[in-house]
N, CA, C and O atoms as CSV, one atom per row, in Angstrom:
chain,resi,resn,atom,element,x,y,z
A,1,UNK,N,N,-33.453,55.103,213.764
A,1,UNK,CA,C,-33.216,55.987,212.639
A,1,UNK,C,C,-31.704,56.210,212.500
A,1,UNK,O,O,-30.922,56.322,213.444
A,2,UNK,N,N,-31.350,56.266,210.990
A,2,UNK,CA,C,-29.550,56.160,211.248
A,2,UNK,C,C,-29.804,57.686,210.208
A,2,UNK,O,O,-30.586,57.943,209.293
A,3,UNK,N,N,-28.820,58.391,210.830
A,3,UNK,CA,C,-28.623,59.984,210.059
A,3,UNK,C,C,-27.191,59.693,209.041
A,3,UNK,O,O,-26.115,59.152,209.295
A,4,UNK,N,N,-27.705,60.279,207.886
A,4,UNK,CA,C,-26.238,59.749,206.313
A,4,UNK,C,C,-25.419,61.216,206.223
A,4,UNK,O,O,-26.029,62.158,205.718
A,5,UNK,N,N,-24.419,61.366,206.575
A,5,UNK,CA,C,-23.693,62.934,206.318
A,5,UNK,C,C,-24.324,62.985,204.668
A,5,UNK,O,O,-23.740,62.116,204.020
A,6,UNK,N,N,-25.105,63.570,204.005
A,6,UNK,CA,C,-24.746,63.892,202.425
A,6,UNK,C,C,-23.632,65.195,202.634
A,6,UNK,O,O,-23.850,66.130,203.405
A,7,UNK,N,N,-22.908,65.114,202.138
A,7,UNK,CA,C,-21.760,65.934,201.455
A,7,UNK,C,C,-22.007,67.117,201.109
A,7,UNK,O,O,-21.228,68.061,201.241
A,8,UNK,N,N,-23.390,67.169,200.521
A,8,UNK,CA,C,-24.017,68.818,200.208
A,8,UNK,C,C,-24.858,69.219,201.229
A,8,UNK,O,O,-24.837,70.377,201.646
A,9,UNK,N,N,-25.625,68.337,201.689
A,9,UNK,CA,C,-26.267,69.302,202.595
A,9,UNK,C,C,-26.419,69.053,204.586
A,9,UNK,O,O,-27.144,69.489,205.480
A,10,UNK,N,N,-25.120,67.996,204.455
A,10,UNK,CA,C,-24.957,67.483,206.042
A,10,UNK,C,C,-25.628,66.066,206.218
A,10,UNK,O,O,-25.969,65.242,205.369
A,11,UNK,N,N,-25.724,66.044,207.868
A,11,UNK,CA,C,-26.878,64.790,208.160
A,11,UNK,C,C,-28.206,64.890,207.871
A,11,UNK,O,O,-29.059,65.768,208.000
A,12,UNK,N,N,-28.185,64.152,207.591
A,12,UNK,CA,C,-30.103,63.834,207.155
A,12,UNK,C,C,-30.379,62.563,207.467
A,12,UNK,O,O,-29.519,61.682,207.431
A,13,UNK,N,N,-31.940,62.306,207.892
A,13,UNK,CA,C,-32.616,60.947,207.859
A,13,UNK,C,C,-32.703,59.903,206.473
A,13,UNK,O,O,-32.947,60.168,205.296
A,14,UNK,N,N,-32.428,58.753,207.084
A,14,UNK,CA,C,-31.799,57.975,205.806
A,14,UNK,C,C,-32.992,57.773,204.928
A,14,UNK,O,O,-32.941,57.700,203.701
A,15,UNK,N,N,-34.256,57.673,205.790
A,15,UNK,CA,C,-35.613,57.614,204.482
A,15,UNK,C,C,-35.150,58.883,203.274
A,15,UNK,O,O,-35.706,58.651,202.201
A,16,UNK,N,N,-34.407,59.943,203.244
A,16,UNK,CA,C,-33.826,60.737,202.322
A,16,UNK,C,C,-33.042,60.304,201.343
A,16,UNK,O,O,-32.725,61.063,200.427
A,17,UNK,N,N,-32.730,59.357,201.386
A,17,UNK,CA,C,-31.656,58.682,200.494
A,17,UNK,C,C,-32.206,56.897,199.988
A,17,UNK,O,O,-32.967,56.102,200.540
A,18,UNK,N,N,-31.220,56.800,198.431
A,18,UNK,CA,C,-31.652,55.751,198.058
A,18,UNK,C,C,-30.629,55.453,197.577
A,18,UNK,O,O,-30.118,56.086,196.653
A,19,UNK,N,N,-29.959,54.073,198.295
A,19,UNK,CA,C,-28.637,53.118,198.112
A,19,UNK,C,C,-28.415,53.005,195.883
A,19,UNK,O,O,-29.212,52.946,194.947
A,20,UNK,N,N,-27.105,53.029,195.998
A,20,UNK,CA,C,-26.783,52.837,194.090
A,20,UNK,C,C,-25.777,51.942,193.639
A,20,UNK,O,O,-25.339,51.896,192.489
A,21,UNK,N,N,-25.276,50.921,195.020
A,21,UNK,CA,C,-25.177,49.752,194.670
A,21,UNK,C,C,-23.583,50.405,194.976
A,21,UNK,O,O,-23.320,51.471,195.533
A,22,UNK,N,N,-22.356,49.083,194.245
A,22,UNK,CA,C,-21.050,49.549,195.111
A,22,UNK,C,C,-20.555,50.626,194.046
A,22,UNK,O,O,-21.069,50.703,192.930
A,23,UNK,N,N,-19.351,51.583,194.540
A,23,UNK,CA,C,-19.230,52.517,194.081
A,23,UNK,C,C,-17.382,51.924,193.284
A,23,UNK,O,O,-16.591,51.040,193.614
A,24,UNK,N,N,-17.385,52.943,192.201
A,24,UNK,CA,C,-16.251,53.101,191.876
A,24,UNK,C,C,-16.383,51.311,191.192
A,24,UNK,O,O,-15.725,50.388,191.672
A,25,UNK,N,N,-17.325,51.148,190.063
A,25,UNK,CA,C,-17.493,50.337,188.995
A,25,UNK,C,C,-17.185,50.696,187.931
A,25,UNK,O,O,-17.987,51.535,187.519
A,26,UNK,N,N,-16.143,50.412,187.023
A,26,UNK,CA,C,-16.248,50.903,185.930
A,26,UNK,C,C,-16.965,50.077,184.738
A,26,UNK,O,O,-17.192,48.875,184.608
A,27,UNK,N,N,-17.299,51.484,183.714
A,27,UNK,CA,C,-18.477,50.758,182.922
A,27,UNK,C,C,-17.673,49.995,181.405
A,27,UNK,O,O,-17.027,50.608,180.555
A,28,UNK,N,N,-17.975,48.510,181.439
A,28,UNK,CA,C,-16.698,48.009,180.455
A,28,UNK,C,C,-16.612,48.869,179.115
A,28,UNK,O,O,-17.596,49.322,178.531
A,29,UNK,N,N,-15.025,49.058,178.638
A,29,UNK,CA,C,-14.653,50.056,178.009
A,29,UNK,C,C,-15.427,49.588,176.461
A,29,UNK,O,O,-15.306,50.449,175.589
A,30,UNK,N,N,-16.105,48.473,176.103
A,30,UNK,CA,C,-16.697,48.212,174.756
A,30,UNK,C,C,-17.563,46.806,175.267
A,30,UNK,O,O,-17.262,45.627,175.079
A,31,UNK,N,N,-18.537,47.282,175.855
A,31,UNK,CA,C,-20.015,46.372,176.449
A,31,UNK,C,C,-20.408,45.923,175.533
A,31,UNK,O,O,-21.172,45.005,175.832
A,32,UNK,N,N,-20.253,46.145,173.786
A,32,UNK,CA,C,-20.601,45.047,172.690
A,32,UNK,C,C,-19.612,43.875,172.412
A,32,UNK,O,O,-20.038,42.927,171.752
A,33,UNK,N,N,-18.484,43.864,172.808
A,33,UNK,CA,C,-17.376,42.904,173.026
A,33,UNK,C,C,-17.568,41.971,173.984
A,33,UNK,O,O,-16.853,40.987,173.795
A,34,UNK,N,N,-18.203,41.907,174.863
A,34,UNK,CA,C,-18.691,41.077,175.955
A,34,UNK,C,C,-19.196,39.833,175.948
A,34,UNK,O,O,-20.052,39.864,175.064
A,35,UNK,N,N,-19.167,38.709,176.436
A,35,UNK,CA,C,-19.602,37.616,176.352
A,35,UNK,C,C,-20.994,37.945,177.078
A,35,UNK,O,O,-21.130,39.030,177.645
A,36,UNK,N,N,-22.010,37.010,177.055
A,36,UNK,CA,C,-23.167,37.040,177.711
A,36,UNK,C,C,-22.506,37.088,179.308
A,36,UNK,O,O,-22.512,38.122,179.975
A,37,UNK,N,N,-22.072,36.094,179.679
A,37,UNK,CA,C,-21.451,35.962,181.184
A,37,UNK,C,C,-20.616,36.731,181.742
A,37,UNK,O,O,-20.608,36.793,182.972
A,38,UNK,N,N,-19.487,37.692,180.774
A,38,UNK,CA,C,-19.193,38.857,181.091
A,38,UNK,C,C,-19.887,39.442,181.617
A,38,UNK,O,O,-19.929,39.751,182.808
A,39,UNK,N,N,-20.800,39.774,180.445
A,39,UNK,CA,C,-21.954,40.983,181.150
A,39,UNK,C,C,-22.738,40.976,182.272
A,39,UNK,O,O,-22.834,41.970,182.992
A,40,UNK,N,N,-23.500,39.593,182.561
A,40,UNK,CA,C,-23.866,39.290,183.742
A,40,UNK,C,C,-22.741,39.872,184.838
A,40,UNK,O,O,-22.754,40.886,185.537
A,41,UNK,N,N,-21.913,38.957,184.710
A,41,UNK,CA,C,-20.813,39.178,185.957
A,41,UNK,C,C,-20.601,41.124,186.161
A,41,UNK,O,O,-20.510,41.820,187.172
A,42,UNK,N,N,-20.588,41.471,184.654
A,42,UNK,CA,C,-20.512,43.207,185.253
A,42,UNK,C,C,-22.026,43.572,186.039
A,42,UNK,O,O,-22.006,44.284,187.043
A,43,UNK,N,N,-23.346,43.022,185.493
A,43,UNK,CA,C,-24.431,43.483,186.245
A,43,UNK,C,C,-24.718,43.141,187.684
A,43,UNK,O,O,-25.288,43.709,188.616
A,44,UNK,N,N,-24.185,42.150,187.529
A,44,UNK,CA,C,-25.073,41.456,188.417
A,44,UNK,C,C,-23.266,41.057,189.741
A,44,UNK,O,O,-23.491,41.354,190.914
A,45,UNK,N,N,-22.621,40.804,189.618
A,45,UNK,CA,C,-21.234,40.575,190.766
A,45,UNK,C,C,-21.121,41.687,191.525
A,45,UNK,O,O,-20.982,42.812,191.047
A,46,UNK,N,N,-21.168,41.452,192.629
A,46,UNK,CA,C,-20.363,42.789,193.279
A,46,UNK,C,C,-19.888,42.243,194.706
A,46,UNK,O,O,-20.294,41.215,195.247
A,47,UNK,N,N,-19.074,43.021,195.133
A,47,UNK,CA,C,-18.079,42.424,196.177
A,47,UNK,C,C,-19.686,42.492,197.659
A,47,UNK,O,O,-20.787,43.011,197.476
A,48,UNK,N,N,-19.258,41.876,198.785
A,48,UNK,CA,C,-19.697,41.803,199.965
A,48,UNK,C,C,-18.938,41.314,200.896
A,48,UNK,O,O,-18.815,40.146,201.265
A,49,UNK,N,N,-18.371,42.381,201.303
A,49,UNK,CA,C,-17.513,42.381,202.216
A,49,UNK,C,C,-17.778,42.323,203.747
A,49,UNK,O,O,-18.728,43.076,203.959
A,50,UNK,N,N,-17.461,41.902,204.610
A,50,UNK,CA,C,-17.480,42.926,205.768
A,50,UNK,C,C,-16.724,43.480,206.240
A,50,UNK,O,O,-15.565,43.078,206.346
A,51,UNK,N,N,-17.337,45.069,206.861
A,51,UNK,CA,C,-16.142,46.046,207.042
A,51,UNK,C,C,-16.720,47.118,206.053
A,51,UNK,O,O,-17.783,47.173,205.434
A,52,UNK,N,N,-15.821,47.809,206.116
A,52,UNK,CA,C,-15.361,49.175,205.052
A,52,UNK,C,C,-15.878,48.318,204.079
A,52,UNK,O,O,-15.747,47.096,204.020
A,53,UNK,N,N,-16.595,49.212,203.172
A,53,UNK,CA,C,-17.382,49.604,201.642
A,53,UNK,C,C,-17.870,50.606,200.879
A,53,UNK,O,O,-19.012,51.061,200.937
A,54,UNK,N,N,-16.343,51.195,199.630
A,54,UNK,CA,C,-17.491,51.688,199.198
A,54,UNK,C,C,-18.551,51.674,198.645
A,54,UNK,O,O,-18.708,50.667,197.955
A,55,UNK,N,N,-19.544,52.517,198.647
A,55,UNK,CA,C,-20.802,52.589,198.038
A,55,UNK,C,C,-21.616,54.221,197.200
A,55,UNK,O,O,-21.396,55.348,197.644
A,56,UNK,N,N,-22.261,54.022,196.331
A,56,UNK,CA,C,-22.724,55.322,196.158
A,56,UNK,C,C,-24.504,55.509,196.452
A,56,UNK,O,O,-25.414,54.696,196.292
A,57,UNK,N,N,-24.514,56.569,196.816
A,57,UNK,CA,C,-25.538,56.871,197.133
A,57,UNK,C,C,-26.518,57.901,196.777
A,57,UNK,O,O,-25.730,58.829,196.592
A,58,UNK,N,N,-27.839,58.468,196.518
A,58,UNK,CA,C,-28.304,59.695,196.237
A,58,UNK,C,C,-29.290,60.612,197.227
A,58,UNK,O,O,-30.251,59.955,197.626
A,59,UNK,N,N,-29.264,61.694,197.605
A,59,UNK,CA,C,-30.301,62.122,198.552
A,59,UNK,C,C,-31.463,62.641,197.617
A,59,UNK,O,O,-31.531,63.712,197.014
A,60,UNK,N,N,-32.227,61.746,197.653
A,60,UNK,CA,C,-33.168,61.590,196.602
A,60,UNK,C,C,-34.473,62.873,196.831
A,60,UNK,O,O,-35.255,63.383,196.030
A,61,UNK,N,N,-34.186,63.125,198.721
A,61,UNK,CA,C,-35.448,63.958,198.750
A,61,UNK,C,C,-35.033,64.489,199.304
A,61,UNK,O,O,-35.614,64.796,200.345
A,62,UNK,N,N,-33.257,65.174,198.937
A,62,UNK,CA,C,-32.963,66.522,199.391
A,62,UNK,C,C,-32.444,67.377,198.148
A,62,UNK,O,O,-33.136,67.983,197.331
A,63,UNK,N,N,-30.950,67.268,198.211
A,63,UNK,CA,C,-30.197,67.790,197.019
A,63,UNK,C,C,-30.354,67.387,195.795
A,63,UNK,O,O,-30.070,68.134,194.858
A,64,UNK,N,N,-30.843,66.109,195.602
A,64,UNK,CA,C,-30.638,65.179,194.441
A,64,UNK,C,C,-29.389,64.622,193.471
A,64,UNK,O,O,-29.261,64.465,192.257
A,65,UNK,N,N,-28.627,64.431,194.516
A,65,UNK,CA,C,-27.349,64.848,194.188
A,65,UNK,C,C,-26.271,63.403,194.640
A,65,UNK,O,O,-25.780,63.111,195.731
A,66,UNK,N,N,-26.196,62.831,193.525
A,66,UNK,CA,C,-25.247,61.332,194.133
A,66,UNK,C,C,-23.836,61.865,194.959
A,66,UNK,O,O,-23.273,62.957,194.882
A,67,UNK,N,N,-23.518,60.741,195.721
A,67,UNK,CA,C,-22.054,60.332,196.227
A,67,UNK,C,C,-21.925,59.369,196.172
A,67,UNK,O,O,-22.599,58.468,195.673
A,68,UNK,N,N,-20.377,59.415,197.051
A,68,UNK,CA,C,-19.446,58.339,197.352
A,68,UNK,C,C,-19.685,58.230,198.399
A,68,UNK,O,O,-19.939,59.339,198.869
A,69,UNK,N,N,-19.839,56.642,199.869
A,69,UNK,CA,C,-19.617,57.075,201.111
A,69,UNK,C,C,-18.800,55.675,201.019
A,69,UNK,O,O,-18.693,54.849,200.112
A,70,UNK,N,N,-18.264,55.751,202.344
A,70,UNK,CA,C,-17.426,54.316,202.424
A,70,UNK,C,C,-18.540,54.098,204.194
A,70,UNK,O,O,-18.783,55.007,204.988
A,71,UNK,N,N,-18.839,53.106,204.272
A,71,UNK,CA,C,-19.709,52.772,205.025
A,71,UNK,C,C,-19.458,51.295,205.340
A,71,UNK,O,O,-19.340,50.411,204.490
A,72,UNK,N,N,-19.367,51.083,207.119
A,72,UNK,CA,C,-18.931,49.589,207.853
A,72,UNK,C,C,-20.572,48.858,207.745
A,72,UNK,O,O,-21.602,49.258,208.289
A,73,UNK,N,N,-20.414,47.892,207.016
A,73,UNK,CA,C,-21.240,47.142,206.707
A,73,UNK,C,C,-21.479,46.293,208.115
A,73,UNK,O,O,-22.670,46.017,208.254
A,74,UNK,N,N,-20.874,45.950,208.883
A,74,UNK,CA,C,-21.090,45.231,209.710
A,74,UNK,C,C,-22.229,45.849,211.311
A,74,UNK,O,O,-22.895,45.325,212.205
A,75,UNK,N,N,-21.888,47.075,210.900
A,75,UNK,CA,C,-21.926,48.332,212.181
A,75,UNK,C,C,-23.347,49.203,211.497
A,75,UNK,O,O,-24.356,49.626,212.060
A,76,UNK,N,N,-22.965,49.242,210.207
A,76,UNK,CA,C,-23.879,50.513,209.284
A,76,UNK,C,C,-23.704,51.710,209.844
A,76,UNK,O,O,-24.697,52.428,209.960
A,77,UNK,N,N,-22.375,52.196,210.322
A,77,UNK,CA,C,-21.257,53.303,210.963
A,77,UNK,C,C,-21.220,54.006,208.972
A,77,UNK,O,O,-20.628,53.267,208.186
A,78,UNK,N,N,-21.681,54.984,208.540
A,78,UNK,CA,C,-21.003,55.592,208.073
A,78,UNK,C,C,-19.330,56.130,208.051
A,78,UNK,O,O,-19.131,57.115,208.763
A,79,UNK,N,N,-18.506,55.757,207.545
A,79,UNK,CA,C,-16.881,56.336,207.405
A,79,UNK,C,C,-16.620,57.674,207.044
A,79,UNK,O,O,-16.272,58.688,207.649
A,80,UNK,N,N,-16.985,57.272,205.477
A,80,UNK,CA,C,-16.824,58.836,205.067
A,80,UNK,C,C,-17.835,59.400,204.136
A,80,UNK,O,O,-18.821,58.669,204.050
A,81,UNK,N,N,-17.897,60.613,203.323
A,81,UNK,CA,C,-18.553,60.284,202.302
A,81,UNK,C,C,-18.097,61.513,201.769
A,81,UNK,O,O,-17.618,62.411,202.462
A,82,UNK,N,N,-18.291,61.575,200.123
A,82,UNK,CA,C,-17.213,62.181,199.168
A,82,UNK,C,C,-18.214,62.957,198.330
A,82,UNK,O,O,-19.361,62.510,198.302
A,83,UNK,N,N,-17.907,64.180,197.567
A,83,UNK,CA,C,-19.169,64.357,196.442
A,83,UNK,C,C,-18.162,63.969,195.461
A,83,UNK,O,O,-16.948,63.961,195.668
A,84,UNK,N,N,-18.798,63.624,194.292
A,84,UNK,CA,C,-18.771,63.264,193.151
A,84,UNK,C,C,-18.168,64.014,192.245
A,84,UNK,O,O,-18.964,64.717,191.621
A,85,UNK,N,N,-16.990,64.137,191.919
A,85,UNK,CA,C,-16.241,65.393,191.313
A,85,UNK,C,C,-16.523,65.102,189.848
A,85,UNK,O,O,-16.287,63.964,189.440
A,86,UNK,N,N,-17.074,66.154,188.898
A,86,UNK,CA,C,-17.426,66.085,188.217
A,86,UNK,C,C,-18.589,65.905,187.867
A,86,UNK,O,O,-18.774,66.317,186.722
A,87,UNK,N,N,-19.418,65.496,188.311
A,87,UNK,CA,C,-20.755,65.367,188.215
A,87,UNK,C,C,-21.920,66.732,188.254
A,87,UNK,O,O,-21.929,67.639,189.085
A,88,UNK,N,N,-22.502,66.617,187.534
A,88,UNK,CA,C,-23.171,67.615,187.138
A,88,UNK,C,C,-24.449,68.065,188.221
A,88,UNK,O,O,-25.222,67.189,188.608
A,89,UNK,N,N,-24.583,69.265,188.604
A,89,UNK,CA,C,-25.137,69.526,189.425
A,89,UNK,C,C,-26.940,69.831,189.523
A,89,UNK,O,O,-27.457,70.140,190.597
Protein backbone atom coordinates (compact mmCIF):
# COMPACT_ATOMS: atom_id res chain seq x y z
CA UNK A 1 0.00 0.00 0.00
CA UNK A 2 1.70 3.41 -0.93
CA UNK A 3 0.13 6.48 1.31
CA UNK A 4 -0.30 10.05 -1.30
CA UNK A 5 0.23 13.33 1.07
CA UNK A 6 -3.18 15.11 -0.48
CA UNK A 7 -2.46 18.68 0.37
CA UNK A 8 -5.93 19.09 2.03
CA UNK A 9 -6.31 16.45 4.00
CA UNK A 10 -2.64 14.70 4.58
CA UNK A 11 -1.67 10.96 3.85
CA UNK A 12 -4.15 8.77 2.68
CA UNK A 13 -4.36 5.28 0.98
CA UNK A 14 -3.81 5.57 -2.67
CA UNK A 15 -7.13 3.41 -3.54
CA UNK A 16 -8.38 7.28 -2.49
CA UNK A 17 -7.11 8.83 -5.36
CA UNK A 18 -7.37 8.77 -9.16
CA UNK A 19 -4.16 9.65 -11.39
CA UNK A 20 -5.10 12.98 -14.17
CA UNK A 21 -2.40 12.37 -16.36
CA UNK A 22 0.85 14.96 -16.49
CA UNK A 23 0.34 18.18 -14.88
CA UNK A 24 0.91 21.73 -15.94
CA UNK A 25 -0.55 21.11 -19.81
CA UNK A 26 -1.70 23.88 -21.30
CA UNK A 27 -4.98 23.84 -23.11
CA UNK A 28 -4.08 25.14 -26.90
CA UNK A 29 -4.89 28.84 -26.89
CA UNK A 30 -7.50 28.28 -30.21
CA UNK A 31 -8.12 24.17 -30.43
CA UNK A 32 -10.21 25.15 -33.74
CA UNK A 33 -6.88 26.26 -35.42
CA UNK A 34 -5.36 22.92 -35.00
CA UNK A 35 -4.39 20.45 -37.44
CA UNK A 36 -5.88 16.94 -36.86
CA UNK A 37 -2.20 15.80 -35.70
CA UNK A 38 -1.82 18.79 -33.60
CA UNK A 39 -4.57 17.79 -31.72
CA UNK A 40 -3.72 14.27 -31.36
CA UNK A 41 -0.23 15.20 -30.29
CA UNK A 42 -2.04 17.66 -27.55
CA UNK A 43 -4.32 14.49 -26.49
CA UNK A 44 -2.69 11.93 -26.73
CA UNK A 45 1.74 12.98 -26.23
CA UNK A 46 2.95 13.29 -23.00
CA UNK A 47 6.40 13.19 -21.66
CA UNK A 48 7.74 9.73 -19.75
CA UNK A 49 10.37 10.35 -18.05
CA UNK A 50 12.26 8.73 -15.46
CA UNK A 51 12.71 10.44 -12.30
CA UNK A 52 10.84 13.51 -11.08
CA UNK A 53 7.24 14.10 -12.69
CA UNK A 54 4.90 16.29 -12.53
CA UNK A 55 1.53 14.99 -12.32
CA UNK A 56 -2.02 15.90 -11.19
CA UNK A 57 -4.05 14.11 -9.20
CA UNK A 58 -7.65 13.94 -7.35
CA UNK A 59 -8.66 12.42 -3.90
CA UNK A 60 -11.61 11.19 -5.34
CA UNK A 61 -12.90 9.53 -2.02
CA UNK A 62 -11.80 12.14 0.25
CA UNK A 63 -11.75 15.95 -0.36
CA UNK A 64 -12.53 15.80 -3.96
CA UNK A 65 -10.23 18.10 -4.58
CA UNK A 66 -7.38 17.99 -7.52
CA UNK A 67 -3.50 18.66 -7.23
CA UNK A 68 -0.21 18.98 -8.27
CA UNK A 69 2.38 16.27 -6.97
CA UNK A 70 5.79 15.84 -8.49
CA UNK A 71 6.33 12.12 -7.99
CA UNK A 72 9.80 9.68 -8.83
CA UNK A 73 8.48 7.53 -11.33
CA UNK A 74 11.11 5.14 -11.02
CA UNK A 75 10.74 4.67 -7.01
CA UNK A 76 6.79 5.85 -6.93
CA UNK A 77 8.51 8.10 -3.86
CA UNK A 78 6.08 10.89 -3.83
CA UNK A 79 8.30 14.50 -3.89
CA UNK A 80 5.97 16.95 -3.34
CA UNK A 81 2.55 17.88 -3.78
CA UNK A 82 0.90 21.38 -4.26
CA UNK A 83 -2.95 22.46 -4.09
CA UNK A 84 -4.16 23.99 -6.98
CA UNK A 85 -4.31 27.74 -6.56
CA UNK A 86 -7.24 28.88 -7.83
CA UNK A 87 -9.30 26.19 -8.20
CA UNK A 88 -12.53 26.10 -6.93
CA UNK A 89 -13.33 24.38 -3.91
Amino acid sequence: MMLIPCPHCGPRNETEFQYGGQAYVAYPEDPYALTDEQWARYLFYRENPKGPFAERWVHSAGCRKWFNAVRDTRTYEFLSTEAIQGAAS
